[in-house]
C-alpha positions as CSV (number, residue, x, y, z in Angstrom):
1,X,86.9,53.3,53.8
2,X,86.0,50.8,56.2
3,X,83.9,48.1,54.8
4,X,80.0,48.1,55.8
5,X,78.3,45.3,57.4
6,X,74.7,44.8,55.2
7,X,71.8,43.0,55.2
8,X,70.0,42.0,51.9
9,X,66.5,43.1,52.0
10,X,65.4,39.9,51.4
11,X,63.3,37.1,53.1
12,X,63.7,33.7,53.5
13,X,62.6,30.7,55.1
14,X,62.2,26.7,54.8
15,X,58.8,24.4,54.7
16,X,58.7,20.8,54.2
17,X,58.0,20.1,50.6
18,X,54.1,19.4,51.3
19,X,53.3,22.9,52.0
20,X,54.6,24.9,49.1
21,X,51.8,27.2,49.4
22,X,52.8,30.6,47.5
23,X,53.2,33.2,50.8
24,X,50.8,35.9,49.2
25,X,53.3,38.6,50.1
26,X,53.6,41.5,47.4
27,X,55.6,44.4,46.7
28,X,55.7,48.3,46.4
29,X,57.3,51.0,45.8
30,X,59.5,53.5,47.0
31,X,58.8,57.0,45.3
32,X,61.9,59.4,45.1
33,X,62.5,63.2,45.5
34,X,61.9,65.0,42.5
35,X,64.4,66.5,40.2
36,X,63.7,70.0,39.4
37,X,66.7,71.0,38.2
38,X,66.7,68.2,35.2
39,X,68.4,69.2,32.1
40,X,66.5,67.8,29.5
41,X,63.9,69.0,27.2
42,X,60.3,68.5,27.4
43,X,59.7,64.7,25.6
44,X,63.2,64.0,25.6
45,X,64.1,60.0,26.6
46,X,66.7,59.4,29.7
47,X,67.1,55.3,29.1
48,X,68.8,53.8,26.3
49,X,66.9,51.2,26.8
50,X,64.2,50.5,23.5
51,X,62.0,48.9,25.6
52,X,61.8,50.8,28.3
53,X,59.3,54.0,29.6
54,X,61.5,56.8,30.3
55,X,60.6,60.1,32.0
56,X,59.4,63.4,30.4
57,X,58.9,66.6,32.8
58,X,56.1,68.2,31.0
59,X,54.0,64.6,31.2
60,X,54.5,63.3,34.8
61,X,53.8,66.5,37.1
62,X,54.4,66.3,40.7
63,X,51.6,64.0,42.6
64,X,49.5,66.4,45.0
65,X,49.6,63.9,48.2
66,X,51.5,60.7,48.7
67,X,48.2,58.9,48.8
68,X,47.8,59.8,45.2
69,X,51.6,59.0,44.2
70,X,51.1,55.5,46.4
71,X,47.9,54.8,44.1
72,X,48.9,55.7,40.8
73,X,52.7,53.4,41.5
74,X,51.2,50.6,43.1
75,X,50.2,48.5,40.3
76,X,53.4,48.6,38.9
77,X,55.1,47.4,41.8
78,X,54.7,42.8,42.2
79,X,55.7,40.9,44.9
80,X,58.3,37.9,43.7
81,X,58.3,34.4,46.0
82,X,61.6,32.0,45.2
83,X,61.6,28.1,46.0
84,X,64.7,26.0,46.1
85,X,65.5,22.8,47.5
86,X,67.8,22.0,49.9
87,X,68.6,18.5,52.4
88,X,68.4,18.1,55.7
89,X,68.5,15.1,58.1
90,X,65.5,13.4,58.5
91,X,64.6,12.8,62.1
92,X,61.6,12.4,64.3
93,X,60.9,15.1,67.0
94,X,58.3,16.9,67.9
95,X,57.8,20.6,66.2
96,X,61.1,22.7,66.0
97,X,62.9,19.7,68.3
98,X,64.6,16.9,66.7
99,X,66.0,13.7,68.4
100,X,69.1,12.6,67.2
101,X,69.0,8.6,66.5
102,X,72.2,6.9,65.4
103,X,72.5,4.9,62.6
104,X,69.1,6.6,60.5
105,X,71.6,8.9,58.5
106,X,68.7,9.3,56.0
107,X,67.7,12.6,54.9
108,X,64.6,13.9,52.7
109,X,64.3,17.7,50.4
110,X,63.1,20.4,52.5
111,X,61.8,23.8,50.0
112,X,63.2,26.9,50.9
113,X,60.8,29.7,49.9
114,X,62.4,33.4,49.6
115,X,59.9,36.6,48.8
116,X,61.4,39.7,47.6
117,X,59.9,42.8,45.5
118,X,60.3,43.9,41.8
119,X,58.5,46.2,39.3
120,X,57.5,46.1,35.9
121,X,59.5,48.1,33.0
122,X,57.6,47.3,29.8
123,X,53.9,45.8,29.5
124,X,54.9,43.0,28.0
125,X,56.0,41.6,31.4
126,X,59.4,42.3,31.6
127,X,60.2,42.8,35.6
128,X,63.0,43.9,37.4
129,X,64.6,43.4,40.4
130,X,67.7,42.0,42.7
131,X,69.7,39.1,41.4
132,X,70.1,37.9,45.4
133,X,66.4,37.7,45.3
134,X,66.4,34.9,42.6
135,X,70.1,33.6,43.1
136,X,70.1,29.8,43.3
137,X,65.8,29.8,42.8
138,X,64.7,26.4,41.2
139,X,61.0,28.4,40.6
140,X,60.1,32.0,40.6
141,X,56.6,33.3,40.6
142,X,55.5,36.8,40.3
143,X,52.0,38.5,42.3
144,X,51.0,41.1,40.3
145,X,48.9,43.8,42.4
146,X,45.2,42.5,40.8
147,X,46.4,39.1,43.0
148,X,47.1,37.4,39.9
149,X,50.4,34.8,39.9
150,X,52.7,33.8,37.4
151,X,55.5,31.8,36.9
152,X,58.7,34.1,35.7
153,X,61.5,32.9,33.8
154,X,65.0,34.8,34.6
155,X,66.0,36.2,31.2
156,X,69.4,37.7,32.6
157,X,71.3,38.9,36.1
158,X,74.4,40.7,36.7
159,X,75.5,39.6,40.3
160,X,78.1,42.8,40.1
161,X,75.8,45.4,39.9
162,X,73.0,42.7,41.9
163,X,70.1,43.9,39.5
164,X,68.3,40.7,37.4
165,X,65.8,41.3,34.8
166,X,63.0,38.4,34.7
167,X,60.2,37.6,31.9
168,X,56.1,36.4,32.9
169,X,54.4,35.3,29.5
170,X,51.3,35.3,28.5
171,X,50.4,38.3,29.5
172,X,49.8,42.0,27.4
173,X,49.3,45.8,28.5
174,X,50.6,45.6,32.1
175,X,51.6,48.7,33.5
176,X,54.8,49.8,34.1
177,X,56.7,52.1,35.6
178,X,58.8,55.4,34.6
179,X,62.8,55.4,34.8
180,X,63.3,58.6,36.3
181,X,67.2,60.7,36.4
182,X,69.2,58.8,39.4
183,X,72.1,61.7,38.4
184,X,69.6,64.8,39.1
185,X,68.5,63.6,42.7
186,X,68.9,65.8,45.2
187,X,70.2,65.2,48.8
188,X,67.1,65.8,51.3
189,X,64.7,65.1,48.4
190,X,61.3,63.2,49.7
191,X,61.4,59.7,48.1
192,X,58.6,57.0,48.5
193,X,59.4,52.9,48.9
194,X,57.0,49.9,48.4
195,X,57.8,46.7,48.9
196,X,57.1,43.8,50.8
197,X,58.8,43.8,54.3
198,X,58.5,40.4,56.4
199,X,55.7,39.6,53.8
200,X,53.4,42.7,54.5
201,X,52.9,43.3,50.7
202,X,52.6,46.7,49.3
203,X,53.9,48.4,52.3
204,X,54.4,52.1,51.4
205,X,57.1,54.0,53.6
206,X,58.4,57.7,53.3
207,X,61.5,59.3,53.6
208,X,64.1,61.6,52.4
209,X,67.6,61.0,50.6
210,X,70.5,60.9,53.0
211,X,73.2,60.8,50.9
212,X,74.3,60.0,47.6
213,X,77.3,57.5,46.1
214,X,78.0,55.8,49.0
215,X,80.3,52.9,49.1
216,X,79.0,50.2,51.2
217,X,81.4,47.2,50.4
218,X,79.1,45.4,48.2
219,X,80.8,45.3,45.3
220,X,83.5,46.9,42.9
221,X,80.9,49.2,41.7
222,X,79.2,50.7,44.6
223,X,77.3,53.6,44.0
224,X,74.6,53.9,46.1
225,X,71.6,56.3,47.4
226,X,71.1,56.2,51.1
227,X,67.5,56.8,52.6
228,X,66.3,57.0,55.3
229,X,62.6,55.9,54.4
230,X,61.6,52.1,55.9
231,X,63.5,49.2,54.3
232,X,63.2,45.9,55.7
233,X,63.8,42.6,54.5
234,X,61.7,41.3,51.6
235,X,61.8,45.2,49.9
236,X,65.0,43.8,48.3
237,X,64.2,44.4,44.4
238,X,61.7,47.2,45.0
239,X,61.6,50.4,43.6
240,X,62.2,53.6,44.7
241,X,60.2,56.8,43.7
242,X,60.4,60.2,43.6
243,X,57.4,62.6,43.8
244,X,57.0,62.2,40.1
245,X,56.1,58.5,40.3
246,X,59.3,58.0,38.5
247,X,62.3,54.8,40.0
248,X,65.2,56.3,40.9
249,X,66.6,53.8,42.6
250,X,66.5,50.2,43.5
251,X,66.2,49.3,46.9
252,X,69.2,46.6,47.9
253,X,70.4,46.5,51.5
254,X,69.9,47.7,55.1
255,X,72.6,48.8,57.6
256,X,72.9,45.6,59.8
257,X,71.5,46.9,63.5
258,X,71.0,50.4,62.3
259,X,67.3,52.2,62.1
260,X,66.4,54.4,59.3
261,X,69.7,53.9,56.9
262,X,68.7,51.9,54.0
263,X,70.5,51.7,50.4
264,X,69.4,51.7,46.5
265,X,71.1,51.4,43.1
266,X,70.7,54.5,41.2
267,X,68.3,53.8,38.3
268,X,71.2,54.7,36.1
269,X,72.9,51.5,36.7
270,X,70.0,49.7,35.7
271,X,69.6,52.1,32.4
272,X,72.9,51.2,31.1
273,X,72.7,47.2,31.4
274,X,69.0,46.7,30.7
275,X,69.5,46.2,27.0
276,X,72.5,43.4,27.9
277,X,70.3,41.6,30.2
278,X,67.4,41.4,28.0
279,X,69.6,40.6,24.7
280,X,72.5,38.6,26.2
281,X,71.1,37.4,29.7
282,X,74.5,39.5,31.0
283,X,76.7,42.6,31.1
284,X,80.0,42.2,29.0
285,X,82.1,45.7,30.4
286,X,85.1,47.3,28.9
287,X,88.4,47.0,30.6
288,X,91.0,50.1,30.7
289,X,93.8,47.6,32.3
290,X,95.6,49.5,34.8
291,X,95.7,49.2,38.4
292,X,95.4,52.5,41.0
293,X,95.2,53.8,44.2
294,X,93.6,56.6,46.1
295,X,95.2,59.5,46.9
296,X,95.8,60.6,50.0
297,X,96.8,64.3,51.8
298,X,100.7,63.0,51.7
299,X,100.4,61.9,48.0
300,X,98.6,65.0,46.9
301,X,101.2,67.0,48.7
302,X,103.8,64.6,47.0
303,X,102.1,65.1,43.5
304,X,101.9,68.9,43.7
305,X,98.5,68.6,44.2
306,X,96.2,71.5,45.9
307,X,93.8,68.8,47.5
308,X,93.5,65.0,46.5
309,X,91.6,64.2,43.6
310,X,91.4,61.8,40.6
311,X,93.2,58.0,40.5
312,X,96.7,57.7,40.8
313,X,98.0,54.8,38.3
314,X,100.2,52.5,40.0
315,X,100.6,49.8,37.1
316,X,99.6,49.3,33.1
317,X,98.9,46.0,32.3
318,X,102.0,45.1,29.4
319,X,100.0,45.4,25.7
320,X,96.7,46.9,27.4
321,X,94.5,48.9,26.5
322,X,95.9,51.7,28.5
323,X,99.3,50.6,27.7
324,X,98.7,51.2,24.0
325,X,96.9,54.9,24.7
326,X,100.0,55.4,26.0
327,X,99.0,55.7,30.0
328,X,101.9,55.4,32.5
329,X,102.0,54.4,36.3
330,X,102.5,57.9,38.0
331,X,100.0,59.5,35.9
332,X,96.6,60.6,37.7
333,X,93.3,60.1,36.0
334,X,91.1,63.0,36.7
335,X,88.2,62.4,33.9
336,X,86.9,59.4,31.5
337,X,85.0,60.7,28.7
338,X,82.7,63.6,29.9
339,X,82.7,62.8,33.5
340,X,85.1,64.3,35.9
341,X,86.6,61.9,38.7
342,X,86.0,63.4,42.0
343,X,86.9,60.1,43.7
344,X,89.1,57.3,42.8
345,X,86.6,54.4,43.1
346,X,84.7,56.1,40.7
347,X,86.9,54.9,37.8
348,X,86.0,51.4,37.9
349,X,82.6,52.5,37.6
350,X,82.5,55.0,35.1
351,X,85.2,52.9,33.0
352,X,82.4,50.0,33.5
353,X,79.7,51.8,31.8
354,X,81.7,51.2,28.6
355,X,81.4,48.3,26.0
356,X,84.7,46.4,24.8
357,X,85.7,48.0,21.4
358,X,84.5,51.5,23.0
359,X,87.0,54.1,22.1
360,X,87.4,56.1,25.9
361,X,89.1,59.8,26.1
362,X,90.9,59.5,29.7
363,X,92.0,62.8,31.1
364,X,95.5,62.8,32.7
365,X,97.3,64.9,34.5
366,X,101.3,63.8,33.8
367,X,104.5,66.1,35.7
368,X,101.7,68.6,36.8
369,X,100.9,69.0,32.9
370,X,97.3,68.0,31.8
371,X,96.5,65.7,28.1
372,X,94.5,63.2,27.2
373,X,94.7,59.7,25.4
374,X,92.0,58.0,23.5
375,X,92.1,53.9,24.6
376,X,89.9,51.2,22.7
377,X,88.7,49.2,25.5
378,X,89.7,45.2,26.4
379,X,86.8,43.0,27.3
380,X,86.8,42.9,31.4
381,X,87.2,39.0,32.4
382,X,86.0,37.9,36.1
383,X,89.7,35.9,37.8
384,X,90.4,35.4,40.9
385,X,93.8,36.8,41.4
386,X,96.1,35.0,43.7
387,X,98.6,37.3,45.4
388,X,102.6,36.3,46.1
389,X,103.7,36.3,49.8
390,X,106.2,39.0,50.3
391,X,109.6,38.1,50.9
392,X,111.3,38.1,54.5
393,X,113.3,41.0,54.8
394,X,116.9,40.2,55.6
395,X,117.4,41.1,59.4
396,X,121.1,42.8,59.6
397,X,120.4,45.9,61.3
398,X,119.3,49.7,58.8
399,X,119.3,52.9,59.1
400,X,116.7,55.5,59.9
401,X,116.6,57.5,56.4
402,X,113.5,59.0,56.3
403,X,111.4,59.6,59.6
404,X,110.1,56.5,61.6
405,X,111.6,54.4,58.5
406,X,113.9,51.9,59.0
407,X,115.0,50.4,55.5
408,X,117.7,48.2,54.0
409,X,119.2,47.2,50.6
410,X,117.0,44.1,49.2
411,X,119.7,41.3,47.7
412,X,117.3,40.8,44.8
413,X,117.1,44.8,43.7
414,X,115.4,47.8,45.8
415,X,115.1,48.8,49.4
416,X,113.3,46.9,51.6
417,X,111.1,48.5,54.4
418,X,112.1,46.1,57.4
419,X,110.5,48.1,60.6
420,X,108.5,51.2,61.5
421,X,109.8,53.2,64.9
422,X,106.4,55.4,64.0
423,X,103.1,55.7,61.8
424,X,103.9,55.9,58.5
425,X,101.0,56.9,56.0
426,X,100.8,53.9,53.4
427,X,104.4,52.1,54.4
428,X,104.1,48.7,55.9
429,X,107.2,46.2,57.0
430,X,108.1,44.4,54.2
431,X,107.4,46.7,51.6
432,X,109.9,47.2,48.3
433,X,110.6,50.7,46.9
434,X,111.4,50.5,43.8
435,X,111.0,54.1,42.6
436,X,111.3,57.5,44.5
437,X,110.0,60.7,42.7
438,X,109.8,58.8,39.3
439,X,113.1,57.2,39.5
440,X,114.3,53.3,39.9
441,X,116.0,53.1,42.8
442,X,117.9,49.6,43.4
443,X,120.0,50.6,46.9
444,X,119.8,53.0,49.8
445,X,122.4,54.8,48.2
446,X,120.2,55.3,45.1
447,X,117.3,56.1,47.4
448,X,119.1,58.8,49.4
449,X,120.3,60.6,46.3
450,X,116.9,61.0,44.9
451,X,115.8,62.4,47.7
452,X,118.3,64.9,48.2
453,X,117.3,66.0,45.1
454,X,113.7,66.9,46.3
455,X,112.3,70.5,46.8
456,X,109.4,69.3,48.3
457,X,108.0,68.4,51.5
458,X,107.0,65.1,50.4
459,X,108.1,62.4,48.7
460,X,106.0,60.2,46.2
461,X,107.5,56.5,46.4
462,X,106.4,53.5,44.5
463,X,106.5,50.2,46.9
464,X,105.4,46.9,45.8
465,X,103.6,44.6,48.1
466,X,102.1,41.1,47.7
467,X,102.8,41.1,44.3
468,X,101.5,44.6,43.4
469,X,102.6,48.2,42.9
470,X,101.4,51.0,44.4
471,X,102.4,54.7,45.4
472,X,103.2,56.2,48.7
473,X,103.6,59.9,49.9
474,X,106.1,60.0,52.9
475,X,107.1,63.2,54.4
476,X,110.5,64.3,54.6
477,X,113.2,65.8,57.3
478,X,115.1,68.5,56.0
């Protein structure tokens, strides 16, 4: 999907050193829709986390008026200011004008302050928010809603997931809020935001939930709940409520130029990496090691498939973790564990949720027969992968084989895809098949036989490109 232009909801600006004044801006919160359909039992705990409040339906009935829910979140809801340093040059001017004197290259520090919105998870003064609100912050300070301040010491982020967990001492018996059920939330449910927009702190906004896992480009594991109640920047960090007075979300990013379409992690995210950033100061995530594609109309048609659904494998990393279970490009992933994939970006995400050493039960569907294998996760390492350059494809003159596709024997093994005469779904000049319908092909002989062997409208190829594998559904001419 194409990838979406966001703003942080975070502010930021520069003063000389001399006036480091705190900005007095504070945070609030964002109440959420409630879930009415939640499936656990009266006292039972959502969060892993040990430290954490989690919600119980009978205790936390629905607030009779949003004044009341804005009153009884509010004091769990701080405002967060960030200062760092940074240069510039150091010339005279009058205000906001500089003159520009050679030779006087001297430059002094210039503090960069950044406000932003968090809430507090445990009385002991444990306070989350975003990790873009503190990135790169020399000194952190938190404004609790009494007006007290305190310096805050970052006890752990996770720049993946953008959520940072921070620590005030010295202080006892603060409130804190209720981690309410991100996975129960309904579409069209009221939710309620505070936070601290352009500095205006404890700004309290309504709206409804737009939408739910939306993919907004932000990272590998997007997830997130779109709403359409106020975000601006400086809400980045704040919570979102539902009617309960229970977070459901975490309020991240705005749609750049776009009224009313706002975005916030799903408290779930933060549930399942709280305990890491408190403990470890960062999230360690299980790695299945295999690579895979969406799958599109052509290559559900090509796979047998009714509708497209689930991840189709397109490489197993040698001596993996899916490797060992026994996983094989071609296969489709419909399920990890109890979940069922709907989408293929959901895999990363729900394979994430997993420590190294956890033993996952991945649900396959192989030659249009369904099992499952049992893989002991790999610890996931951040690399930057560089990707090889395709090769030139030789230029003596190919074919038409399959529609629009004009191909050619490679002279290092496989056919090369040297020009398009139409749209092809997935095939771009320069690609190399090396497999049609599950089979190594090495030559458009080899290529044409397979396919003459196909009863179906479609055939499922397996290119490689830039230095990686992936599958393609072309349709054929009979």
């Amino acid at each position: 999907m194409p990838r979406v232009t966001v703003v942080r909801a975070l502010t930021s600006f520069a003063l000389p050193l001399a006036m480091t004044a705190s900005l007095g801006a504070c945070s609030s919160a964002n109440p959420t829709p409630t879930s009415s359909d939640r499936a656990e039992m009266p006292g039972e705990t959502v969060s892993p986390s040990s430290f954490v409040t989690v919600s119980s339906p009978a205790s936390l009935p629905v607030q009779s008026s949003v004044a009341d829910l804005a009153d009884a979140v509010s004091p769990t809801v701080v405002n967060i200011t960030t200062t760092d340093t940074v240069d510039r040059d150091d010339a005279p001017g009058f205000p906001g004008f500089e003159f520009l004197i050679p030779g006087r290259p001297s430059r002094r520090p210039r503090a960069r302050i950044g406000a932003g919105t968090g809430f507090i998870i445990d009385g002991g003064g444990y306070v989350v928010t975003n990790a873009h609100v503190v990135s790169d912050a020399d000194e952190v300070s938190v404004r609790l809603h009494d007006e007290r301040e305190f310096a805050a010491e970052v006890v752990g982020r996770d720049a993946k997931i953008d959520l940072a967990l921070l620590k005030i001492g010295g202080v006892t018996g603060l409130p804190a809020v209720t981690l309410g059920d991100s996975d129960t939330l309904r579409v069209g449910e009221h939710v309620l935001a505070v936070g601290n927009p352009f500095g205006l702190g404890h700004t309290v906004t309504m709206g409804i939930v737009s939408a739910k896992a939306r993919s907004i480009g932000a990272g590998p594991y997007d997830d997130f709940i779109q709403t359409d109640a106020s975000i601006n920047p400086g809400n980045s960090g704040g919570p979102l409520f539902n009617l309960r007075g229970e977070v459901v979300g975490i309020n991240t990013a705005i749609r750049a130029g776009a009224d009313g379409i706002g975005f916030a992690i799903p408290v779930r995210v933060l549930k399942d990496i709280v305990e890491q950033l408190k403990q470890k100061g960062y999230v360690e995530r299980g790695k299945l090691g295999l690579m895979f594609q969406p799958i599109t109309p052509e290559l559900a048609s090509a796979l047998g498939q009714d509708r497209p659904h689930g991840a189709l494998v397109n490489d197993v990393m040698p001596n993996g973790p899916a490797a060992r279970a026994g996983i094989q490009a071609g296969d489709v992933v419909v399920g990890v564990g109890d979940e069922r994939l709907a989408r293929a970006e959901e895999l990363s995400r729900l394979v994430a949720r997993h420590t190294p050493g956890s033993s996952l039960a991945v649900h396959l569907v192989r030659d249009g027969k369904k099992l499952t294998v049992h893989a002991t996760l790999d610890k996931l390492e951040d690399r930057e992968h560089t990707a090889s350059r395709v090769p030139k494809p030789h230029a003596k003159p190919a074919r038409e084989l399959l529609p629009g596709i004009e191909i050619d024997d490679d002279p290092e093994g496989g056919v090369r895809v040297v020009g398009l005469t139409k749209p092809a779904h997935g095939l771009e000049p320069g690609d190399l098949i090396v497999e049609a319908l599950g089979k190594p092909v090495g030559t458009v002989l080899e290529l044409t036989r397979a396919l003459e062997n196909s009863t179906r409208r479609a055939a499922l190829l397996k290119v490689r490109r830039d230095g990686k594998s992936r599958y393609v559904g072309v349709t054929l001419t009979r």
